[in-house]
C-alpha positions, 0 to 999 in steps of 0.5 A: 370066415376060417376056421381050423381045429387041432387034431390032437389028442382030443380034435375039437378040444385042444384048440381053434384057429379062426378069423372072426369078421373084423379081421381078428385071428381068434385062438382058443383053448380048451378049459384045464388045458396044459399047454406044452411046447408040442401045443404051442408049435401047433398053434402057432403053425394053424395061425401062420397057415390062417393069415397065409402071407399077412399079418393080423391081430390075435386074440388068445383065449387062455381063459381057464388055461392051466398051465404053460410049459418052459418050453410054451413060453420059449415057442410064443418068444418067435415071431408068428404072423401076429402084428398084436397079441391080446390075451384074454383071462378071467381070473387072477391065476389067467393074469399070473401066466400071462405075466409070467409068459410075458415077463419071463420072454421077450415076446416080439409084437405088442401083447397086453393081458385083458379080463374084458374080451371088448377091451381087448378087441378095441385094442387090437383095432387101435393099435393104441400102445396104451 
């Protein structure tokens, strides 16, 4: 398994990167965080360095994310070596900036919001559309 941790202002905090052991790249954020276009450069690098020369699934973990910069959503609209996105929220305010990020953006793979970690884990297996 790897696994890489952002050096940012609070290392540990900010966000992970690793590949859990069915293949899925699992990105999470920390609770309350404002995610800023700095950020989600970072995040995206730490996925394109995990999966090296492959793509694979990502499961973002926005659960209690903040918010998301104009300039977040303009880095998550580039192709990264993701070949599926799943979001994952738990809350209305969780789905409003996963809809507003997709709505706004053009994102370049599949990317579906889900309040069910195991729903959104079978999708990114599937491969279904649906």
């Amino acid at each position: 398994m790897t696994e890489m941790v952002s050096g940012t202002a609070d290392p540990g905090h900010v966000m992970t990167v690793r590949v859990d052991p069915s293949g899925i790249v699992r990105l999470s954020w920390a609770e309350g965080l404002q995610i800023t276009g700095r950020l989600a450069q970072q995040a995206m690098g730490l996925v394109d360095m995990t999966n090296a020369d492959r793509e694979r699934p990502l499961l973002v973990d926005m659960r209690g994310t903040a918010t998301l910069s104009r300039d977040a959503r303009m880095t998550f609209r580039r192709r990264c070596s993701a070949s599926r996105i799943a979001l994952l929220g738990r809350s209305p305010v969780d789905r409003v900036l996963a809809n507003f990020a997709m709505g706004v953006s053009s994102v370049p793979v599949p990317t579906r919001f889900f309040t069910s970690e195991t729903a959104a884990v079978a999708w990114l297996h599937d491969g279904d559309p649906a």
